[in-house]
C-alpha positions in Angstrom: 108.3 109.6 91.7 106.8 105.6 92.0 103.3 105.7 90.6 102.1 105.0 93.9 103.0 108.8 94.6 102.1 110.1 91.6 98.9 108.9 92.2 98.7 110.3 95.2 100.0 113.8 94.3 98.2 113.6 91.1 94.8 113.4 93.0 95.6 116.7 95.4 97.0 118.8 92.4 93.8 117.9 90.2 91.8 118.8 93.2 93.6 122.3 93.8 93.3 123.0 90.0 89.9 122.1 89.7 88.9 124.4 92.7 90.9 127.2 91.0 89.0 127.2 88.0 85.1 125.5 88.3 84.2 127.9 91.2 81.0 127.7 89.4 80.9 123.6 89.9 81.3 124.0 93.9 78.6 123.7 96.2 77.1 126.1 98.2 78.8 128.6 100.0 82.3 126.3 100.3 82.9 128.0 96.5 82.5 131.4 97.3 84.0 131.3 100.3 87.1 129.2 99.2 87.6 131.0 95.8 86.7 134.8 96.9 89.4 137.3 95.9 89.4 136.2 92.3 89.7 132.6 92.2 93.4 132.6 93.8 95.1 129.5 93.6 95.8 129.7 97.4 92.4 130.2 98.6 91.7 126.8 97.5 94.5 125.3 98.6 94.1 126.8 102.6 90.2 125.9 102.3 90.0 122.1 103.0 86.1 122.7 102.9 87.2 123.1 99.2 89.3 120.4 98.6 87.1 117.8 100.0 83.6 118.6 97.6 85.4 118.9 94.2 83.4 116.7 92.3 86.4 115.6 89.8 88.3 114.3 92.7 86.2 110.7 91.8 88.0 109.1 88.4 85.9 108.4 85.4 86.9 105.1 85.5 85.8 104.3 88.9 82.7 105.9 89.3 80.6 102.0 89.7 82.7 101.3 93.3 80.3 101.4 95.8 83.4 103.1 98.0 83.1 106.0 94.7 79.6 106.7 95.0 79.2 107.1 98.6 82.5 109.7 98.4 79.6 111.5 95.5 76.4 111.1 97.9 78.1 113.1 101.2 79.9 115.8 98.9 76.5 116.3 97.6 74.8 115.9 101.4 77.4 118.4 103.0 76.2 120.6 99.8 72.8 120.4 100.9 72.1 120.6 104.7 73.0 124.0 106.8 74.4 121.5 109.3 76.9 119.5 107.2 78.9 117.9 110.3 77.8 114.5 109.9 77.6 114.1 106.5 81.6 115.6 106.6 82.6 112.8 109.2 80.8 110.1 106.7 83.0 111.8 103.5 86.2 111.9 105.8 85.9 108.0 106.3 84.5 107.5 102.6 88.2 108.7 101.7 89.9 106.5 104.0 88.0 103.7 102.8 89.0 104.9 98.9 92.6 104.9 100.1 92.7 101.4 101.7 90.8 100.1 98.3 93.5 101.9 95.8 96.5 101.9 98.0 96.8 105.5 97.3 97.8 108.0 100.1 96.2 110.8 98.7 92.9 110.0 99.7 94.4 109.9 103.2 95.5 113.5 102.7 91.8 114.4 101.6 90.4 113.0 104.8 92.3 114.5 107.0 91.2 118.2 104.8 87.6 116.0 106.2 88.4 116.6 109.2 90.0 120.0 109.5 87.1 121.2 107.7 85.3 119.9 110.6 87.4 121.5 113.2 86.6 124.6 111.6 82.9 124.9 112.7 83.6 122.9 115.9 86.9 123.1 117.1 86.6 120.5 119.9 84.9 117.8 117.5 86.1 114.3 119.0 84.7 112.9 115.7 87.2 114.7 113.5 90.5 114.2 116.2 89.5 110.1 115.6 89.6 110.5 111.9 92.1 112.8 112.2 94.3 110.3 114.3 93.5 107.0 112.1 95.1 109.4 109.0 98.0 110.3 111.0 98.4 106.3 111.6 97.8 105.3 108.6 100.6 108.1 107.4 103.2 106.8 109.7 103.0 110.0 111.8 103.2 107.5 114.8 103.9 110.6 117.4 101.2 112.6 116.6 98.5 109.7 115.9 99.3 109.0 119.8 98.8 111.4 121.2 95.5 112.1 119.4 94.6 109.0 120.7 95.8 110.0 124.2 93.0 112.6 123.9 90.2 110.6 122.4 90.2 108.1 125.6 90.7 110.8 128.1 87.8 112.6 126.7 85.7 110.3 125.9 87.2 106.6 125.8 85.0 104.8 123.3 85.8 101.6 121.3 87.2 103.4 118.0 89.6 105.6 120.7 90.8 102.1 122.1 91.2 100.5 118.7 93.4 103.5 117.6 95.1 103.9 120.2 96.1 100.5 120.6 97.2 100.5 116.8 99.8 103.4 117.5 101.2 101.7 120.6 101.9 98.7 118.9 103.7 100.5 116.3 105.5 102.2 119.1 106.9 98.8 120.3 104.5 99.2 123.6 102.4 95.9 123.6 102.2 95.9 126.8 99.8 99.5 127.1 98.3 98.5 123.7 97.1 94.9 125.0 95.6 97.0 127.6 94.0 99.2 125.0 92.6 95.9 123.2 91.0 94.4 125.9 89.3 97.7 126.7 88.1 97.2 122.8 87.0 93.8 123.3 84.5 95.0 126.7 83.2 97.5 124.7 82.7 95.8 121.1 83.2 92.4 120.5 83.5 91.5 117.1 86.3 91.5 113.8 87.8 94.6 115.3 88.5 93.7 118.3 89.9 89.6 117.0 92.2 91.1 114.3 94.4 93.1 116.8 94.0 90.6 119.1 95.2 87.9 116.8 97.9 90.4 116.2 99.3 90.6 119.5 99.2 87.5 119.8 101.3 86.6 117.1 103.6 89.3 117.7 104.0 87.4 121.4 104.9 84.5 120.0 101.6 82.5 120.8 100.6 81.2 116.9 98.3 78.9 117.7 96.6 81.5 119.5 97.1 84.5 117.2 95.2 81.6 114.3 92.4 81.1 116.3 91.8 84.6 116.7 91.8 85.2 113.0 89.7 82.3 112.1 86.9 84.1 114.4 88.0 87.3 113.1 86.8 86.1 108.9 84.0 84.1 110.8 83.0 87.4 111.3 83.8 89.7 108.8 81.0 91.2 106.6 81.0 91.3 102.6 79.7 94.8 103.0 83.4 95.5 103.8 85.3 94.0 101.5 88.6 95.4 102.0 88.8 95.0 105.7 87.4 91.4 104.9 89.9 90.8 102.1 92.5 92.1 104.8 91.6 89.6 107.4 91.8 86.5 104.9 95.1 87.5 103.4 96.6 87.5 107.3 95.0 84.1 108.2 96.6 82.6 105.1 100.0 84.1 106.5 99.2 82.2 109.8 98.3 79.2 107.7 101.5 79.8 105.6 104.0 80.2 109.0 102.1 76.8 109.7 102.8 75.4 106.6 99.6 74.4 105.6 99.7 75.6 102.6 96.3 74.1 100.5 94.7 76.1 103.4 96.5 79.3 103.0 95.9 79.4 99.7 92.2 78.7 100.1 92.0 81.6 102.7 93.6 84.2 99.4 91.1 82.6 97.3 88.4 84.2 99.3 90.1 87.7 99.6 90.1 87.8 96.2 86.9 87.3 95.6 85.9 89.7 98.0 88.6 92.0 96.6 89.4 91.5 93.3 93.0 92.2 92.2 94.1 92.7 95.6 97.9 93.8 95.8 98.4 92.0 99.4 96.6 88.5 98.4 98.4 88.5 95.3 101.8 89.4 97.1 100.9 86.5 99.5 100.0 84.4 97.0 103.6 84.5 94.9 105.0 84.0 98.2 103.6 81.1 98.6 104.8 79.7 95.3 107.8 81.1 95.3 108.2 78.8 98.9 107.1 75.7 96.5 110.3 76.9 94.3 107.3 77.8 91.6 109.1 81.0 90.6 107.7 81.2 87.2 103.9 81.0 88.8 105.2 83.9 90.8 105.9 86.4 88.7 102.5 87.0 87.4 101.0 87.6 90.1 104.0 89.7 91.9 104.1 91.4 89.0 100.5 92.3 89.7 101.2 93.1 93.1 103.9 95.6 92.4 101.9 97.3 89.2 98.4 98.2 91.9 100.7 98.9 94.5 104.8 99.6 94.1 105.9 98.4 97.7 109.3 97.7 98.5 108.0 94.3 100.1 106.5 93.6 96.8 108.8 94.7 94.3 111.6 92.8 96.1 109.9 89.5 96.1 109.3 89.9 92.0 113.0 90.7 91.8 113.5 87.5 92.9 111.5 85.3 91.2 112.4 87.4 88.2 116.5 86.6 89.2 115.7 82.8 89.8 114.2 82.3 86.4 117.3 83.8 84.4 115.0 87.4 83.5 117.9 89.5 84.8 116.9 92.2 82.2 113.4 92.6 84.0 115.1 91.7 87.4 117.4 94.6 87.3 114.6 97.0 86.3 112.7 95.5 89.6 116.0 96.4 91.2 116.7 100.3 89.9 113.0 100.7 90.2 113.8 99.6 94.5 117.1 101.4 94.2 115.2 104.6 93.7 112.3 104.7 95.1 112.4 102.6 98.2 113.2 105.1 100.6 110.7 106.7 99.7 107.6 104.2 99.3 109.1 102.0 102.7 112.2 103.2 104.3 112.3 100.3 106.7 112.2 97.8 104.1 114.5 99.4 101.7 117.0 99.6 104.6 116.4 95.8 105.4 117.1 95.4 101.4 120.2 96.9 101.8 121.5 95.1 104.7 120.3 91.6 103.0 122.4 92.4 99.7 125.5 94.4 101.6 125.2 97.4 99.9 125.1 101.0 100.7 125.6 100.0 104.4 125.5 103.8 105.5 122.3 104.1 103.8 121.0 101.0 105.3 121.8 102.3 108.9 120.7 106.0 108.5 117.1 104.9 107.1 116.5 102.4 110.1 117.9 104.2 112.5 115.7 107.7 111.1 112.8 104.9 111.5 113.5 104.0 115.0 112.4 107.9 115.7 109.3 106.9 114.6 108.3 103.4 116.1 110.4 101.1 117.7 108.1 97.9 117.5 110.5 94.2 116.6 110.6 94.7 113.1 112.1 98.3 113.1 114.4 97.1 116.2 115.5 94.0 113.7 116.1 96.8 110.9 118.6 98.3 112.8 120.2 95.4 114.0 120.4 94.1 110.2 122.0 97.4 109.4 124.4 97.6 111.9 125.8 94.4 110.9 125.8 95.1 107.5 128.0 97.8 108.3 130.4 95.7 110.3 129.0 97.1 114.1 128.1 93.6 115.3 128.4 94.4 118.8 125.8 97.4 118.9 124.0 94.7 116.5 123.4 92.0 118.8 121.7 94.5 121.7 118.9 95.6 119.0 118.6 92.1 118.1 118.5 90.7 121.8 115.7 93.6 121.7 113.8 92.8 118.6 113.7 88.9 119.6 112.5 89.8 123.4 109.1 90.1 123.1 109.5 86.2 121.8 107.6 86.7 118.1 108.5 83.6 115.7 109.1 84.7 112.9 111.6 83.3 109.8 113.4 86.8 109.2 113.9 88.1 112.9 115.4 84.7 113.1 117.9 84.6 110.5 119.4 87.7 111.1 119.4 87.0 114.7 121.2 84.0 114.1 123.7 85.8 111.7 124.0 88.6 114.0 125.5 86.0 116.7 127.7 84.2 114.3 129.6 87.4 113.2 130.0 88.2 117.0 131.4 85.2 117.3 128.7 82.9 120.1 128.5 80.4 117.5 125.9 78.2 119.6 123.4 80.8 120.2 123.6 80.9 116.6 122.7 78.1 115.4 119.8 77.6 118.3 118.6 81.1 115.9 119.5 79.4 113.0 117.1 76.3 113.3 114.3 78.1 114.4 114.7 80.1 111.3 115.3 76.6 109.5 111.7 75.5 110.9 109.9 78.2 109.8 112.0 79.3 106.3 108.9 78.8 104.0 108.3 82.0 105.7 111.4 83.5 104.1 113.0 84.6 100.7 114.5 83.0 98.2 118.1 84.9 98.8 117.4 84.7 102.4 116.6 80.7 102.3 120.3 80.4 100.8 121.7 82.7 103.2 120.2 80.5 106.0 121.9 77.7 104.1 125.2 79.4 103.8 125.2 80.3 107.8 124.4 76.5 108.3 127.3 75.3 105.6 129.8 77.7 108.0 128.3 76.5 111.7 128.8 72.9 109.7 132.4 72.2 111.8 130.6 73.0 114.7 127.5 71.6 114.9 128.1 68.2 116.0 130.0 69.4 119.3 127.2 71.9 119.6 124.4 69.3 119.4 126.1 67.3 122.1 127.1 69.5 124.4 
């Protein structure tokens, strides 16, 4: 397992322990109730009343984050009050707020138990199907998440339903519903919500100028109460700021994420790519390595392997790579698959991980993954339609383009791919190193051509 699951699992199977032997620790009436019959195992792990007041779920080590001690003050709330349905909802999002912090999907798991310990005293609770639903989006159980969302709006239809269900349909690859969803966010509750996903859309509609002027109201805005979500929204203006290559300003933008969010894995990502699109590989790797060691993504862990490669560390490069080899279908299947397809290996592999993604969301990227993978093994005419798909809904960005423009050269329209080609070339500080100098080999091959192609 990557540590990042580990972690995870590591937290639930201390949890179910813990409830099987400190019935005497529990509060209230969850402990006898969860551990009657003599403290089976089992009754702990089908009580998620249980699971979610074990006092040793919180680390040692963590117990100063102001995130830890508000998970400490609702256990002990719910403990306290006959009428523990509020302070449940406040622990349910106390977890997910521990999970976006840590990066570890565990806490996820423990807020949805939140919620179905919720649904056990009111079975109809909209506040525990929207907690419930952000888990299931968060968890990349697209299907369900929607149609949770489905429900929240037709019962109710406040802002949070809006927000979420504009989040899953925008996974789903449906930006026209979700805009709808956004706007209905925007009416309702104007503010760093709303701007993020509408900076989102945006960008993913190919309007950049529009999608940063969204984000720069969207920090404007932000709160230092919230650090993560604050953190977050810096770390995507300085990938705005990056696509625009101002670079002294994207930069600028990570500085301020980390100092709301020390350490934090997507600003330090972020930030090696940004010198490792200066050609400052060696800066990189400190702070990729960073990156990969808080949180193991594929994403991550493939950009160190690079700057690793570039500076003649192959040893520690091709521990980067098993460590991808065998765990990036598991920690990111897309991006493992796109991995794949980039170096032309385990084409089969490649294809059957996108393609199981494409059950789940079928937004650009995953529609690019395919096409990437179905190149890579040697279907370039199946390639080209989920390419033609991935590029319609006219998002600029450096990778959608190369492959695009690859894509187009194998099948043989050699124009179309170099039009690709140079809109990847304008944007390629956006890009990998291996991918920058397979943007450059493409060109080197199109070479012949291009002069008849730029005057015709």
């Amino acid at each position: 397992m990557t540590n990042k699951i580990k972690h995870g699992l590591a937290a639930l199977l201390a949890i179910t322990l813990i409830s099987a032997c400190r019935q005497s620790e529990l509060p209230g009436s969850y402990a006898q109730g969860g551990l009657a019959e003599g403290n089976k195992l089992v009754s702990a792990v089908n009580d998620p009343c249980v699971m979610v007041l074990v006092p040793s779920v919180i680390k040692a080590a963590d117990t100063n984050s102001e995130t830890d001690k508000l998970i400490l003050r609702y256990q002990n709330a719910v403990a306290q009050t006959s009428e523990p349905l509020a302070q449940l909802e406040r622990l349910g999002w106390a977890y997910v707020a521990k999970a976006r912090e840590t990066r570890d999907v565990g806490y996820y798991t423990l807020a949805e138990q939140a919620a179905a310990c919720i649904e056990i005293q009111a079975p109809e609770s909209a506040d525990a199907l929207l907690l419930r639903g952000h888990v299931l989006h968060n968890l990349h159980r697209f299907q369900e998440a929607e149609a949770a969302a489905q429900r929240l709006v037709e019962q109710r239809g406040l802002w949070f339903d809006f927000a979420l269900l504009g989040d899953v349909l925008t996974e789903r690859g449906d930006l026209q519903k979700a805009a709808i969803a956004y706007q209905q966010l925007a009416e309702q509750r104007p503010g760093p919500q709303a701007y993020l996903r509408i900076s989102q859309l945006r960008w993913l509609k190919g309007d950049l100028e529009g999608a940063l002027q969204m984000m720069v109201k969207t920090v404007r805005a932000t709160s230092p109460r919230t650090p993560e979500p604050a953190a977050w929204a810096h770390v995507r203006l300085a990938m705005l700021l990056m696509q625009l290559d101002q670079l002294a300003e994207a930069d600028a933008a990570l500085d301020s994420a980390l100092l709301l969010q020390p350490g934090y894995p997507p600003a330090l990502y972020t930030r090696g790519r940004i010198l490792l699109a200066q050609h400052r590989a060696s800066d990189a790797i400190s702070l990729l390595r960073q990156a990969v060691q808080a949180d193991p993504l594929p994403e991550f862990r493939w950009a160190l392997y690079e700057a690793l490669k570039i500076t003649g560390q192959y040893r520690s490069a091709n521990q980067q790579l098993a460590e991808l080899q065998r765990y990036g279908a598991i920690e990111d299947a897309r991006t493992f698959a796109l991995f794949l397809a980039t170096r032309g290996e385990q084409p089969e592999t490649a294809l059957r991980l996108a393609l199981d993604e494409l059950q789940l969301r079928k937004d650009v990227f995953t529609l690019d993954a395919v096409a990437w993978a179905l190149s890579s093994a040697g279907k370039h005419s199946q390639a080209r339609e989920y390419s033609r798909q991935a590029l319609a809904e006219g998002t600029q960005d450096a990778r959608l383009f190369l492959h695009a423009g690859v894509i187009a050269a194998r099948a043989g329209d050699n124009y179309q791919a170099f039009e690709l080609l140079s809109s990847a070339e304008s944007i390629q500080q956006m890009l990998l190193p291996s991918e920058r100098q397979q943007l450059n080999n493409e060109f080197a091959a199109l070479q012949p051509l291009i002069h008849t192609l730029v005057d015709s």
